[in-house]
mmCIF file as Biopython writes it, N, C-alpha, C and O atoms, coordinates in Angstrom:
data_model
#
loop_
_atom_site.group_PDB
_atom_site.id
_atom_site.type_symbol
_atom_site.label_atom_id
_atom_site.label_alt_id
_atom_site.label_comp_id
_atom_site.label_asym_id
_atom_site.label_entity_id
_atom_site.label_seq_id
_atom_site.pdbx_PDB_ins_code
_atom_site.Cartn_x
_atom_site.Cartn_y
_atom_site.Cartn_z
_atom_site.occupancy
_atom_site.B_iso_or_equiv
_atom_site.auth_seq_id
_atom_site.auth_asym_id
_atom_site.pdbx_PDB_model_num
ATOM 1   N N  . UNK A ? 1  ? -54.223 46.578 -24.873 1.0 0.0 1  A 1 
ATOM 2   C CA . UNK A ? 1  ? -52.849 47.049 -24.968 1.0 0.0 1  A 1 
ATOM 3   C C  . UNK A ? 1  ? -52.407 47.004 -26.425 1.0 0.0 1  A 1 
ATOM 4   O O  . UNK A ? 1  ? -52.928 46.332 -27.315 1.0 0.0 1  A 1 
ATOM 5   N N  . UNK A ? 2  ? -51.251 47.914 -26.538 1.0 0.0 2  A 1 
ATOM 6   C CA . UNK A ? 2  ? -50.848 47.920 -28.391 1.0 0.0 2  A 1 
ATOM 7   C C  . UNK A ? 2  ? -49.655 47.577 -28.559 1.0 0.0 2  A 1 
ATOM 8   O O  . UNK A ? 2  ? -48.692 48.029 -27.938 1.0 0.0 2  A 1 
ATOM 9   N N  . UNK A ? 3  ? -49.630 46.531 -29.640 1.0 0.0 3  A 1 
ATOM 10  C CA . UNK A ? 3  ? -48.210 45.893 -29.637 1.0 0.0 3  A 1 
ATOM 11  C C  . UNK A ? 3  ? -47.414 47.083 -29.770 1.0 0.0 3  A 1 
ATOM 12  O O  . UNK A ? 3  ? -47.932 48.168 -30.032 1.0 0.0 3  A 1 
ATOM 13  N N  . UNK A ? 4  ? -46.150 46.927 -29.599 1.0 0.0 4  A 1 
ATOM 14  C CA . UNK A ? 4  ? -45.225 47.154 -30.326 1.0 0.0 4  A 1 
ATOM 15  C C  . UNK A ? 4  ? -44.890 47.472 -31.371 1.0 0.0 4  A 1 
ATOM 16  O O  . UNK A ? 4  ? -44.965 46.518 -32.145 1.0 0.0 4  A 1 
ATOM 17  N N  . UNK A ? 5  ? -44.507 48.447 -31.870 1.0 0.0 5  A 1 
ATOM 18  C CA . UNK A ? 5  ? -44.426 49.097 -33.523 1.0 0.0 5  A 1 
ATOM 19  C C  . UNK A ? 5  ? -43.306 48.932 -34.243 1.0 0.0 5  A 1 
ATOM 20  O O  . UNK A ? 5  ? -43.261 48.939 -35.473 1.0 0.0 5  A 1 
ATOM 21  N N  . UNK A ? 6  ? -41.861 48.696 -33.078 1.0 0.0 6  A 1 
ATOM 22  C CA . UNK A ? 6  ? -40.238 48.789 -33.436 1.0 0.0 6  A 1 
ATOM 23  C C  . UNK A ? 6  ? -40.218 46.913 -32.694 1.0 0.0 6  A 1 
ATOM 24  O O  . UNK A ? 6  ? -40.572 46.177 -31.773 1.0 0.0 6  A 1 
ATOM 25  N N  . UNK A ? 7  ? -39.741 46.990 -33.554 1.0 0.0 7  A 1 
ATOM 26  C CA . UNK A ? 7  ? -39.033 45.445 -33.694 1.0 0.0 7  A 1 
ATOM 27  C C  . UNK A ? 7  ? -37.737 45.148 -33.440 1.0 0.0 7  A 1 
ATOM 28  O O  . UNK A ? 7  ? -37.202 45.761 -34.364 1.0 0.0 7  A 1 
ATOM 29  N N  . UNK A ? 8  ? -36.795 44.603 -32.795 1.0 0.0 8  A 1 
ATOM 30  C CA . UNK A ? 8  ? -35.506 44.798 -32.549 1.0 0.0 8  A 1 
ATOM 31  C C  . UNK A ? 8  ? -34.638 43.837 -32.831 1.0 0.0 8  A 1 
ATOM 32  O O  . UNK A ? 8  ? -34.548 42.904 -32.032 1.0 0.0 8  A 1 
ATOM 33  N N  . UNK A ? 9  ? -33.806 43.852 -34.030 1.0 0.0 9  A 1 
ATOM 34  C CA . UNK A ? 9  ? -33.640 43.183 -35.383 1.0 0.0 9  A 1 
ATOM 35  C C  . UNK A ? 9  ? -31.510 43.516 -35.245 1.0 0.0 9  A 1 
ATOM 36  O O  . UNK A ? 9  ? -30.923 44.588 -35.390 1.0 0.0 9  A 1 
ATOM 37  N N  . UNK A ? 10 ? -30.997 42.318 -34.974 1.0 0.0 10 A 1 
ATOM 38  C CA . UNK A ? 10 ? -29.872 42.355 -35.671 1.0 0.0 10 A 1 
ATOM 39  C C  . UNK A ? 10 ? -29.324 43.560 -36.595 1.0 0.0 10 A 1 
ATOM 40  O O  . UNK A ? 10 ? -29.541 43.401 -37.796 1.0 0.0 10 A 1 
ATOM 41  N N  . UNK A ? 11 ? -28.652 44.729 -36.226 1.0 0.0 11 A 1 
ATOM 42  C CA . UNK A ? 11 ? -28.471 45.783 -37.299 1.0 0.0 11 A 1 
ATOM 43  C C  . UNK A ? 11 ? -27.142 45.885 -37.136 1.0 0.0 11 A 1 
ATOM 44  O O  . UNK A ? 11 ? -26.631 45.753 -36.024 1.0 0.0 11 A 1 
ATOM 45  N N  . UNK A ? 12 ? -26.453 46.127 -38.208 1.0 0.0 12 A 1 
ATOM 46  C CA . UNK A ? 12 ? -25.312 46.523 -38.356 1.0 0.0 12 A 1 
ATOM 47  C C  . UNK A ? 12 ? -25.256 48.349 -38.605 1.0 0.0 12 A 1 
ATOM 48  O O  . UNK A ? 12 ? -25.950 48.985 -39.399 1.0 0.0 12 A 1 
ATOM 49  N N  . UNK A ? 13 ? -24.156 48.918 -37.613 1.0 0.0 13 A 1 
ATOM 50  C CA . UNK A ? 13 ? -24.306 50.214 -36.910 1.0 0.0 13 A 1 
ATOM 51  C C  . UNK A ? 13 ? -24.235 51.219 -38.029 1.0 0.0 13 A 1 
ATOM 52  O O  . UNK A ? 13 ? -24.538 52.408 -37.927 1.0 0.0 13 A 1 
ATOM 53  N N  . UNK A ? 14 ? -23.691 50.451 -39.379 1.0 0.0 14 A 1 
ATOM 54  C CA . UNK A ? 14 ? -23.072 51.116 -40.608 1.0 0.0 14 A 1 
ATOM 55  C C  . UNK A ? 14 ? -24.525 51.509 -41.574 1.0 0.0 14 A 1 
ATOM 56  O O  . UNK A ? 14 ? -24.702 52.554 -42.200 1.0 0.0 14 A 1 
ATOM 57  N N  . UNK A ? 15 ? -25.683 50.065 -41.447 1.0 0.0 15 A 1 
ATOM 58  C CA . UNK A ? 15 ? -27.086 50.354 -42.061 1.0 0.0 15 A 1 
ATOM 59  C C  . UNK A ? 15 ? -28.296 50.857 -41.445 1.0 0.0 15 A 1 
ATOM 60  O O  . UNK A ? 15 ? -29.485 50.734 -41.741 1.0 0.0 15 A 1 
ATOM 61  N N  . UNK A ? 16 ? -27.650 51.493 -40.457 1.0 0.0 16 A 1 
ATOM 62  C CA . UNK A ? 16 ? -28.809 52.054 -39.687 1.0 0.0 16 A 1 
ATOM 63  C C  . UNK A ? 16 ? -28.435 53.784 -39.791 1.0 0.0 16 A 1 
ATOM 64  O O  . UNK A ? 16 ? -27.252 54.126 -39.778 1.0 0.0 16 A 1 
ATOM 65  N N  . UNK A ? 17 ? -29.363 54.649 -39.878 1.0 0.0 17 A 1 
ATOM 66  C CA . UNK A ? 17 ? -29.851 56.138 -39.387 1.0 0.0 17 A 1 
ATOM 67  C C  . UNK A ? 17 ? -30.754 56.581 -38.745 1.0 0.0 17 A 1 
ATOM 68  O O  . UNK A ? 17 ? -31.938 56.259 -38.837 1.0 0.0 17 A 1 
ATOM 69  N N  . UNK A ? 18 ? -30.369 57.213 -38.169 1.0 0.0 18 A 1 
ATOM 70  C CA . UNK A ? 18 ? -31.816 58.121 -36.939 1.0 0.0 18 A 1 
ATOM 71  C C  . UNK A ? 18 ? -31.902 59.250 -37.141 1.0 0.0 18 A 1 
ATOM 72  O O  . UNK A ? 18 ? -31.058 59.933 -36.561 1.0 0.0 18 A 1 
ATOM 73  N N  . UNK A ? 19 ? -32.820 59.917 -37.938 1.0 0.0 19 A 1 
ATOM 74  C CA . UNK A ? 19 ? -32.908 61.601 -37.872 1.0 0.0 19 A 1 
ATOM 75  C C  . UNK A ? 19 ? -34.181 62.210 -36.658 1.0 0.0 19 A 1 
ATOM 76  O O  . UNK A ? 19 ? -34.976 61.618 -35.928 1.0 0.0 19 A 1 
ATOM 77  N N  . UNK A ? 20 ? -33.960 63.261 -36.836 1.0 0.0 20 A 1 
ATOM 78  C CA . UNK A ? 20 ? -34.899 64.005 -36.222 1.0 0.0 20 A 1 
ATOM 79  C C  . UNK A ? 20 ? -35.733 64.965 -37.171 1.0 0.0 20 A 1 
ATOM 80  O O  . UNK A ? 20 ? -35.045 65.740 -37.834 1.0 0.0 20 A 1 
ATOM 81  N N  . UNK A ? 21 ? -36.814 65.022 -37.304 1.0 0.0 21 A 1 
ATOM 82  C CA . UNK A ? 21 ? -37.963 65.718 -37.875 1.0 0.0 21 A 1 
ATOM 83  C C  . UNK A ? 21 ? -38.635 66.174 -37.626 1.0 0.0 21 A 1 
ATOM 84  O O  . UNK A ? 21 ? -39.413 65.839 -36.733 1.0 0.0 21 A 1 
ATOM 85  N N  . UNK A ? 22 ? -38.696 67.300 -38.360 1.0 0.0 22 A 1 
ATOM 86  C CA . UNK A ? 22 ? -40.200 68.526 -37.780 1.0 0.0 22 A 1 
ATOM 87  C C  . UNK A ? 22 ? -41.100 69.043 -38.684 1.0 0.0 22 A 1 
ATOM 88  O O  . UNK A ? 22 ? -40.444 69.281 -39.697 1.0 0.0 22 A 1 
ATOM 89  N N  . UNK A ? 23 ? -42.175 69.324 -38.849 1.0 0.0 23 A 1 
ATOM 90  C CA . UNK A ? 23 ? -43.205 69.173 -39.385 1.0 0.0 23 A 1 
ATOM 91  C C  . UNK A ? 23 ? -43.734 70.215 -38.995 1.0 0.0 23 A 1 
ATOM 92  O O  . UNK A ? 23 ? -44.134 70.088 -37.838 1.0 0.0 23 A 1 
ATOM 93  N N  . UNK A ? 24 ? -44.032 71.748 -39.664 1.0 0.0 24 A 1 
ATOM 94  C CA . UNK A ? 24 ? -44.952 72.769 -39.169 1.0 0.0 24 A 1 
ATOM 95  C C  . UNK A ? 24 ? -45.486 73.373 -40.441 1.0 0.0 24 A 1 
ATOM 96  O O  . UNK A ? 24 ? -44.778 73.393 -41.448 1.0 0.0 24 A 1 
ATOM 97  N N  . UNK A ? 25 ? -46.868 73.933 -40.436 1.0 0.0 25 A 1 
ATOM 98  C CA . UNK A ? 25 ? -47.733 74.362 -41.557 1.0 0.0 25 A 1 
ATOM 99  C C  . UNK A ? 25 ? -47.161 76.408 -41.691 1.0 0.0 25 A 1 
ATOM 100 O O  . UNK A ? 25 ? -47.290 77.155 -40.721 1.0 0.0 25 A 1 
ATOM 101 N N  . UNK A ? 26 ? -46.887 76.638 -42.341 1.0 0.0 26 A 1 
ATOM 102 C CA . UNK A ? 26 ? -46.924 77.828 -42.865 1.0 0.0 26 A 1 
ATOM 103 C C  . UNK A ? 26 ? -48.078 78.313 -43.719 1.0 0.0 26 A 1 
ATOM 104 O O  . UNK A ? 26 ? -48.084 77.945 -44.894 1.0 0.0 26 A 1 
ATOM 105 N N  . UNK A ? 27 ? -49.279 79.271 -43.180 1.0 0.0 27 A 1 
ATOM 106 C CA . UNK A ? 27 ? -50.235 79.228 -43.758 1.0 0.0 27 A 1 
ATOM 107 C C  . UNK A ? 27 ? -49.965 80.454 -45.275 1.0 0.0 27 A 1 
ATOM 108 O O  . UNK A ? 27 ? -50.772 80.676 -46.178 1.0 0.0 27 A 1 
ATOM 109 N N  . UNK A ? 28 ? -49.223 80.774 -45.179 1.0 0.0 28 A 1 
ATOM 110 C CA . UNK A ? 28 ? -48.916 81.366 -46.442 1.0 0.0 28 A 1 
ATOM 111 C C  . UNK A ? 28 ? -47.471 80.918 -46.992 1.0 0.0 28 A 1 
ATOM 112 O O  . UNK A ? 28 ? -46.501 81.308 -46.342 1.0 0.0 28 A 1 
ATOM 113 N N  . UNK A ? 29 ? -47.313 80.358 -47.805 1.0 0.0 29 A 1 
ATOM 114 C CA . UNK A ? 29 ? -48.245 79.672 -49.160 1.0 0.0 29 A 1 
ATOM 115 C C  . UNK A ? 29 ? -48.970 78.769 -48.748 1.0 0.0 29 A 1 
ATOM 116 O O  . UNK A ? 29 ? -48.994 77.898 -49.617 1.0 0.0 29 A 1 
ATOM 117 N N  . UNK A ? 30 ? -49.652 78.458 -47.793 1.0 0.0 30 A 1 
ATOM 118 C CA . UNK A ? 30 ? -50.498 77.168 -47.327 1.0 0.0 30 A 1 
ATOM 119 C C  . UNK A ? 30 ? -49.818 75.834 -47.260 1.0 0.0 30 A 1 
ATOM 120 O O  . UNK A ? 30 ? -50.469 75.122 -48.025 1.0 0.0 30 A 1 
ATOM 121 N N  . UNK A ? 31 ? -48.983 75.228 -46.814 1.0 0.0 31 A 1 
ATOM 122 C CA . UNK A ? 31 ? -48.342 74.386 -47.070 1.0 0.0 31 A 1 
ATOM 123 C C  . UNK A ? 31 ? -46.760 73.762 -45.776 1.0 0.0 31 A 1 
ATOM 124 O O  . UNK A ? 31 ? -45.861 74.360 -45.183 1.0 0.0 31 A 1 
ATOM 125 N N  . UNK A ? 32 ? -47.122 72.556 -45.871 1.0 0.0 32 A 1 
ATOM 126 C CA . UNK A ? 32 ? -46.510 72.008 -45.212 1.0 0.0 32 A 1 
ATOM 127 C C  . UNK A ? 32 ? -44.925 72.028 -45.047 1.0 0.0 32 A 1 
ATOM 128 O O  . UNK A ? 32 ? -44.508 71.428 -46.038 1.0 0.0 32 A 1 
ATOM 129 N N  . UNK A ? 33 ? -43.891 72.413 -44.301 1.0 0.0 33 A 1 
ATOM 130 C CA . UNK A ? 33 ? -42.434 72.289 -44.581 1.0 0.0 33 A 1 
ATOM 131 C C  . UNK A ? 33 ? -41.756 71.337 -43.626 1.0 0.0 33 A 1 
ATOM 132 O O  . UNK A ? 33 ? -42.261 71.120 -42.525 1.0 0.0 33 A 1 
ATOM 133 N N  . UNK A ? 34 ? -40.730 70.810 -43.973 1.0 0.0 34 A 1 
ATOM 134 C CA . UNK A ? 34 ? -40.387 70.092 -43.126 1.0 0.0 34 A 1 
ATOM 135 C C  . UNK A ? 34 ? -38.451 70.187 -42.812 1.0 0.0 34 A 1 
ATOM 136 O O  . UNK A ? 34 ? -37.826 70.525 -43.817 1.0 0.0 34 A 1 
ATOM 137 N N  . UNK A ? 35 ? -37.785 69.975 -41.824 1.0 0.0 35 A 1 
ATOM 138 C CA . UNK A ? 35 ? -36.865 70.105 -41.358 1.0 0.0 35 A 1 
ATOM 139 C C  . UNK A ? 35 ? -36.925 68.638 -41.182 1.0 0.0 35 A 1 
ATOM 140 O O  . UNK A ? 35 ? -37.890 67.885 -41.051 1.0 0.0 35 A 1 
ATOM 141 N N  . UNK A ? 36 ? -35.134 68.336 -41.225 1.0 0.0 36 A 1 
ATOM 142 C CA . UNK A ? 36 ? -34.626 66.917 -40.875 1.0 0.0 36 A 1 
ATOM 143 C C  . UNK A ? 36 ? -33.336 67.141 -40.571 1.0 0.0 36 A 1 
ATOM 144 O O  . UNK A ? 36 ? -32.667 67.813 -41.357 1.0 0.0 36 A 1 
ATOM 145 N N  . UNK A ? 37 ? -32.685 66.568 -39.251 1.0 0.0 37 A 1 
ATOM 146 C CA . UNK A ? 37 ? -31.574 66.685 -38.854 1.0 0.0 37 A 1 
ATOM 147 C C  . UNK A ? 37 ? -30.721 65.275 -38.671 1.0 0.0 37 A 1 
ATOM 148 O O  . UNK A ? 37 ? -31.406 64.544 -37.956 1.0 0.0 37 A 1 
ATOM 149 N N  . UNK A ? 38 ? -29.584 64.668 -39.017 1.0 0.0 38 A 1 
ATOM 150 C CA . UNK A ? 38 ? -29.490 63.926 -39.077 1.0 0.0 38 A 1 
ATOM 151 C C  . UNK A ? 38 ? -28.742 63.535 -37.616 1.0 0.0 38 A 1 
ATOM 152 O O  . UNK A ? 38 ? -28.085 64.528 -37.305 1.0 0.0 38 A 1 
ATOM 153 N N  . UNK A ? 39 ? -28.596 62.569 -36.683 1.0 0.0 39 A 1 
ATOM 154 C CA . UNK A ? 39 ? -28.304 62.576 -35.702 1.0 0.0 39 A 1 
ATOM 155 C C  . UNK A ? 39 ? -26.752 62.332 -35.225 1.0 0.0 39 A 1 
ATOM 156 O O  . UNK A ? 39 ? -26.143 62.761 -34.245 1.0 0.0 39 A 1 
ATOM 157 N N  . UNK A ? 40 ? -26.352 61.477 -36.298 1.0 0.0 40 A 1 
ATOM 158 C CA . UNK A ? 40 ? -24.535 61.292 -35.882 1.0 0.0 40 A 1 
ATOM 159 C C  . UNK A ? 40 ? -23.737 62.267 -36.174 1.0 0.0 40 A 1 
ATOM 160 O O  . UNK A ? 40 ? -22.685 62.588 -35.620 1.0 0.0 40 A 1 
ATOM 161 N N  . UNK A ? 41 ? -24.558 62.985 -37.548 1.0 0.0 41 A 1 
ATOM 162 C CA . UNK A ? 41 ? -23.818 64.343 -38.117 1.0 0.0 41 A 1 
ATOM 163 C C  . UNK A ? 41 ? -23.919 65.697 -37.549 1.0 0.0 41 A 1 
ATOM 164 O O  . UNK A ? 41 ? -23.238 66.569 -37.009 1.0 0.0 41 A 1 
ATOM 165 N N  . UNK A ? 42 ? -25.152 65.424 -37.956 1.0 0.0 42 A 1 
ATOM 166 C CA . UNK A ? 42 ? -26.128 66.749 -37.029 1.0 0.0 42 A 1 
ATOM 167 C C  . UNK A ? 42 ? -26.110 67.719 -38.316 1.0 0.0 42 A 1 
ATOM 168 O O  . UNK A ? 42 ? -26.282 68.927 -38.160 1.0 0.0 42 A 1 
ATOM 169 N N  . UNK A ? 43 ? -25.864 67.076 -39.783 1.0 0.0 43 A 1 
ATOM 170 C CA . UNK A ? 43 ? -26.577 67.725 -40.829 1.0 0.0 43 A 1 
ATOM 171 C C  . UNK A ? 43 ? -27.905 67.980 -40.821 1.0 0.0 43 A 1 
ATOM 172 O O  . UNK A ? 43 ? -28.736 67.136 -40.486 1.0 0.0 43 A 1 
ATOM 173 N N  . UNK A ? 44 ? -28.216 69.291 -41.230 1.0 0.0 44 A 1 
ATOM 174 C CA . UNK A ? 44 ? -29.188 70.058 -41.331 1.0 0.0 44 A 1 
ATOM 175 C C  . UNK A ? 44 ? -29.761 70.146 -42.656 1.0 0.0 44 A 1 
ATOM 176 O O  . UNK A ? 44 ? -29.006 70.582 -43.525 1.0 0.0 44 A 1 
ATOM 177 N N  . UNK A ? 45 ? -31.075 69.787 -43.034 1.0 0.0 45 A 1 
ATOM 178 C CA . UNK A ? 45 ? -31.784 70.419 -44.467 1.0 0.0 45 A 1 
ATOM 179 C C  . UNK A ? 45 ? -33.118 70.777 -44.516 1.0 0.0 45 A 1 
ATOM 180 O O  . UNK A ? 45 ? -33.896 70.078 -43.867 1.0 0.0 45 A 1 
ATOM 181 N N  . UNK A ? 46 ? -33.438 71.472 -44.981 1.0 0.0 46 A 1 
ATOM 182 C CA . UNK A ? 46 ? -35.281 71.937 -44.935 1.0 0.0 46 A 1 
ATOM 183 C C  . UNK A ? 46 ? -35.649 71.479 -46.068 1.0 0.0 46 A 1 
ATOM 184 O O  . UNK A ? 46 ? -34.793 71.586 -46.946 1.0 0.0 46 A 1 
ATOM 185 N N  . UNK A ? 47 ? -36.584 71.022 -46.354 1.0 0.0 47 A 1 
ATOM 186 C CA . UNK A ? 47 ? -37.692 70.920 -47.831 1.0 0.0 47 A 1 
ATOM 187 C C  . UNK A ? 47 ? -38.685 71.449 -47.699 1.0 0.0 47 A 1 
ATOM 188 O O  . UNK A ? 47 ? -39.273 71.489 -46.619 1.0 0.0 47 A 1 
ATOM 189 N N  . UNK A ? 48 ? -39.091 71.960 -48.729 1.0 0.0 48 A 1 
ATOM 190 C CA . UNK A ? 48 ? -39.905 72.834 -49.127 1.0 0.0 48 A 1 
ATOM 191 C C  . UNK A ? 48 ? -41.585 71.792 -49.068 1.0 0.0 48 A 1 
ATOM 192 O O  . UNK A ? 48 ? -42.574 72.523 -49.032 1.0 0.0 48 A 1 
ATOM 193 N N  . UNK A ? 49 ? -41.847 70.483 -49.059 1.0 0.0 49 A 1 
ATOM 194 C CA . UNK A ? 49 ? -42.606 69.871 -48.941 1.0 0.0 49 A 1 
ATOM 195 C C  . UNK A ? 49 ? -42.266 68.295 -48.454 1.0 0.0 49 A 1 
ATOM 196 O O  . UNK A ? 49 ? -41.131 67.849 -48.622 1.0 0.0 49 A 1 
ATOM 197 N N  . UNK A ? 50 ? -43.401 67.431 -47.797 1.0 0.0 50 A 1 
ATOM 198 C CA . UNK A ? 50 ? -43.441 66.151 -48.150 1.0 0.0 50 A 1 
ATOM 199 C C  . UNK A ? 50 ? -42.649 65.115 -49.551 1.0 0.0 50 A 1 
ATOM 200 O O  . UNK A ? 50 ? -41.734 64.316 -49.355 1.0 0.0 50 A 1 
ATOM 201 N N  . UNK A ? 51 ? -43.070 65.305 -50.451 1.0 0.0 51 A 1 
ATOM 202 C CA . UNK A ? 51 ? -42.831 64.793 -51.594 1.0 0.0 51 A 1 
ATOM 203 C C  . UNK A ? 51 ? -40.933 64.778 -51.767 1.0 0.0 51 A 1 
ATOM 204 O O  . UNK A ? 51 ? -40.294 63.792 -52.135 1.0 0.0 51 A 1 
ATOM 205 N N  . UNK A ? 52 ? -40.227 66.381 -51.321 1.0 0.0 52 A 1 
ATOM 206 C CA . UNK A ? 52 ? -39.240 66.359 -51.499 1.0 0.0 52 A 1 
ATOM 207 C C  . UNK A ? 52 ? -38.160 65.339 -50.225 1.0 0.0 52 A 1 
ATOM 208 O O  . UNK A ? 52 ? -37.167 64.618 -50.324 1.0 0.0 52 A 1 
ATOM 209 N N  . UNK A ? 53 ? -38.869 65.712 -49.326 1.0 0.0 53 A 1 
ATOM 210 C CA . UNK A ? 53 ? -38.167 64.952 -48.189 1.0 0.0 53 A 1 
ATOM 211 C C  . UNK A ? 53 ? -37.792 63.653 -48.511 1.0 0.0 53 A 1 
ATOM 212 O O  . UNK A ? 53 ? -36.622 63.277 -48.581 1.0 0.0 53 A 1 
ATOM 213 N N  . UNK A ? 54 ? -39.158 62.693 -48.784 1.0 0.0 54 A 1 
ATOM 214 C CA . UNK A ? 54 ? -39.336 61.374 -49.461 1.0 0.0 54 A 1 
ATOM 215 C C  . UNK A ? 54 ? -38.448 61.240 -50.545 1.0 0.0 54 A 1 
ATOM 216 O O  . UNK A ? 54 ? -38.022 60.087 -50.482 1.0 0.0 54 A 1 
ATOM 217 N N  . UNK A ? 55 ? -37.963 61.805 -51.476 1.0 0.0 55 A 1 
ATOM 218 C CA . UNK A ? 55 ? -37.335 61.878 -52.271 1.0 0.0 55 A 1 
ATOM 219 C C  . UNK A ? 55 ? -36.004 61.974 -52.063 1.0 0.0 55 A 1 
ATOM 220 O O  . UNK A ? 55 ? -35.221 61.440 -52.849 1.0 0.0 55 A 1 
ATOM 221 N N  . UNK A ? 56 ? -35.540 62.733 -50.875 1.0 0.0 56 A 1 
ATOM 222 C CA . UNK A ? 56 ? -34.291 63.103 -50.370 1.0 0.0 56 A 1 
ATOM 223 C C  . UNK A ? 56 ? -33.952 61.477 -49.643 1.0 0.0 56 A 1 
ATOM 224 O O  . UNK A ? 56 ? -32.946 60.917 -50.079 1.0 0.0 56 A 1 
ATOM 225 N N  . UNK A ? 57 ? -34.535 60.952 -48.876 1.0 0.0 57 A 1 
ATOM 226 C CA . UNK A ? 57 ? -34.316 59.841 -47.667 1.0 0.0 57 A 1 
ATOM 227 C C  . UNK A ? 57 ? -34.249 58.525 -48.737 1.0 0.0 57 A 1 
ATOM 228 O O  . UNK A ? 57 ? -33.678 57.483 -48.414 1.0 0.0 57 A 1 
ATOM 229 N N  . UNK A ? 58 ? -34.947 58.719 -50.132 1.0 0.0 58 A 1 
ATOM 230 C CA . UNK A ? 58 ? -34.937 57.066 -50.936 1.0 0.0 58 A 1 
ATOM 231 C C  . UNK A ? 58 ? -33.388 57.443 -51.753 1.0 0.0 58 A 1 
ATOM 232 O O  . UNK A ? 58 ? -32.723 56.469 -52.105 1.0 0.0 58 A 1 
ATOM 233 N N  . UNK A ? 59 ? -32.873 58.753 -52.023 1.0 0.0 59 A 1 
ATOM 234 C CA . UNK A ? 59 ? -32.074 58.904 -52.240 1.0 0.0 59 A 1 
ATOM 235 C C  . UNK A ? 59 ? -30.426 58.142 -51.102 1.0 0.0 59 A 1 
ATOM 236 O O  . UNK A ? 59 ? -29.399 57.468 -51.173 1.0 0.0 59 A 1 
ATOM 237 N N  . UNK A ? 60 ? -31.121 58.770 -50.381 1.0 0.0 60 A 1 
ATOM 238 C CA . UNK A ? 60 ? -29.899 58.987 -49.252 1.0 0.0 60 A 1 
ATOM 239 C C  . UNK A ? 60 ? -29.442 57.840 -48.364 1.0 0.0 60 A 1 
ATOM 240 O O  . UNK A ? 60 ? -28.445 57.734 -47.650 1.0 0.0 60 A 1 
ATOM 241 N N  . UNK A ? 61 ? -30.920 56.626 -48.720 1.0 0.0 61 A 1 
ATOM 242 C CA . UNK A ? 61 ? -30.413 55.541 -47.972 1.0 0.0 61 A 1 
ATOM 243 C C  . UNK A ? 61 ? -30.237 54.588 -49.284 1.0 0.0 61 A 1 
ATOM 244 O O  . UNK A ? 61 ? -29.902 53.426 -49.056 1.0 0.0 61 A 1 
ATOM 245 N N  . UNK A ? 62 ? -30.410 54.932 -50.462 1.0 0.0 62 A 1 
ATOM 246 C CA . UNK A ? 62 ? -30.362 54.380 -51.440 1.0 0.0 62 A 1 
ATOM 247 C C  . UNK A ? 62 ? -31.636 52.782 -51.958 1.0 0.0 62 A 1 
ATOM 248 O O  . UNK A ? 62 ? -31.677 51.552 -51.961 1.0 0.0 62 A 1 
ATOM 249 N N  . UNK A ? 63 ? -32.179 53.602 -52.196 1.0 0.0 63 A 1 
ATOM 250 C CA . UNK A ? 63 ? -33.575 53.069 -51.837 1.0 0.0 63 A 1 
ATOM 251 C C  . UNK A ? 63 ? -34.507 53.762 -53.294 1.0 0.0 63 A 1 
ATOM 252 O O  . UNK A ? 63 ? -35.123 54.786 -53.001 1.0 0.0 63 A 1 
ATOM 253 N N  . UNK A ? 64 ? -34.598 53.468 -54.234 1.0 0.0 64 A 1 
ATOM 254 C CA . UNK A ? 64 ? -34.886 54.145 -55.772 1.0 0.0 64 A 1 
ATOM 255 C C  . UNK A ? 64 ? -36.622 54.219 -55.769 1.0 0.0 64 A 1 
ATOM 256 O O  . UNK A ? 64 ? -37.394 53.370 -55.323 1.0 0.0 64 A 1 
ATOM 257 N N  . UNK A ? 65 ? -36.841 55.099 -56.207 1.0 0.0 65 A 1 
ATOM 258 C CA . UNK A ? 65 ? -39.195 55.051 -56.213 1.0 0.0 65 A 1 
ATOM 259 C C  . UNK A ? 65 ? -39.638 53.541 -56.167 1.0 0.0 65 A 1 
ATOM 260 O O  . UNK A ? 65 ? -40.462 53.044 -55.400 1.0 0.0 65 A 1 
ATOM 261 N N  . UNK A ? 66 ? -38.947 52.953 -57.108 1.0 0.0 66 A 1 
ATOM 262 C CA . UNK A ? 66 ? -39.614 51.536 -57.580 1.0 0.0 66 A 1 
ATOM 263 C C  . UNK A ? 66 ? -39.345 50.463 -56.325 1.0 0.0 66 A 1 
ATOM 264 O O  . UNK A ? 66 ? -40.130 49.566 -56.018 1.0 0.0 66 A 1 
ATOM 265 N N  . UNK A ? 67 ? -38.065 50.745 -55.659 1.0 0.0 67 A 1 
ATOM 266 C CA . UNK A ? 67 ? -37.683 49.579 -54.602 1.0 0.0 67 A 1 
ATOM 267 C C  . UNK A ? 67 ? -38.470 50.108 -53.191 1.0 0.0 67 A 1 
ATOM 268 O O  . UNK A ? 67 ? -38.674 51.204 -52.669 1.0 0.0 67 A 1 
ATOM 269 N N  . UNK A ? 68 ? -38.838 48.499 -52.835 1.0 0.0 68 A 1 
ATOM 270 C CA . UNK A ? 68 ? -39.815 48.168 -51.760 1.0 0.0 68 A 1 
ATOM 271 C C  . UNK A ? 68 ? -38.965 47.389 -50.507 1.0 0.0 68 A 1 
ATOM 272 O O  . UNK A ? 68 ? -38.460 46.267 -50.532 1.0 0.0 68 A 1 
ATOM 273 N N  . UNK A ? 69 ? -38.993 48.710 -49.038 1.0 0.0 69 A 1 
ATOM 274 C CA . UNK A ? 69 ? -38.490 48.535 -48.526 1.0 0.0 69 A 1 
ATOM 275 C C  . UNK A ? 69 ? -39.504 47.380 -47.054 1.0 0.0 69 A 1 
ATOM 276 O O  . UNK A ? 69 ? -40.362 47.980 -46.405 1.0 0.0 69 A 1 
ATOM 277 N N  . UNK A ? 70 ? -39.249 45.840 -46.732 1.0 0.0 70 A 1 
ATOM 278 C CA . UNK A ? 70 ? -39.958 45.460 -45.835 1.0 0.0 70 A 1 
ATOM 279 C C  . UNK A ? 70 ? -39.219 45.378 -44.403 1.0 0.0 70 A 1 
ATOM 280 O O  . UNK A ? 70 ? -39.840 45.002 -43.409 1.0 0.0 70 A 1 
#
């Protein structure tokens, strides 16, 4: 059997987000895009790749390249 992956941790309703994400290959330009919807808002954004998404979410939860989230 496999543990458990989500841990269920004291959260305050204000530091928590839940999006929804989608992930489909467009073979021309070859490359991955991704959609993210945010769930309380139901803001909508596409990125053009991986890299940007990641970039968007360390932004957005405030979370900088260098800081290490455990």
């Amino acid at each position: 059997m496999i543990a458990p992956m989500i841990r269920h941790y004291p959260v305050d309703l204000e530091q928590r987000h839940t999006f929804l994400l989608r992930f489909w290959y467009e073979p021309e330009p070859g490359c991955w895009r991704v959609y993210l919807q945010e769930a309380n808002t139901r803001d909508e954004r596409v990125f053009a790749n991986f890299p940007e998404l990641v970039a968007y979410l360390a932004q957005r939860l405030g979370a900088g390249p260098t800081k290490t989230v455990s």
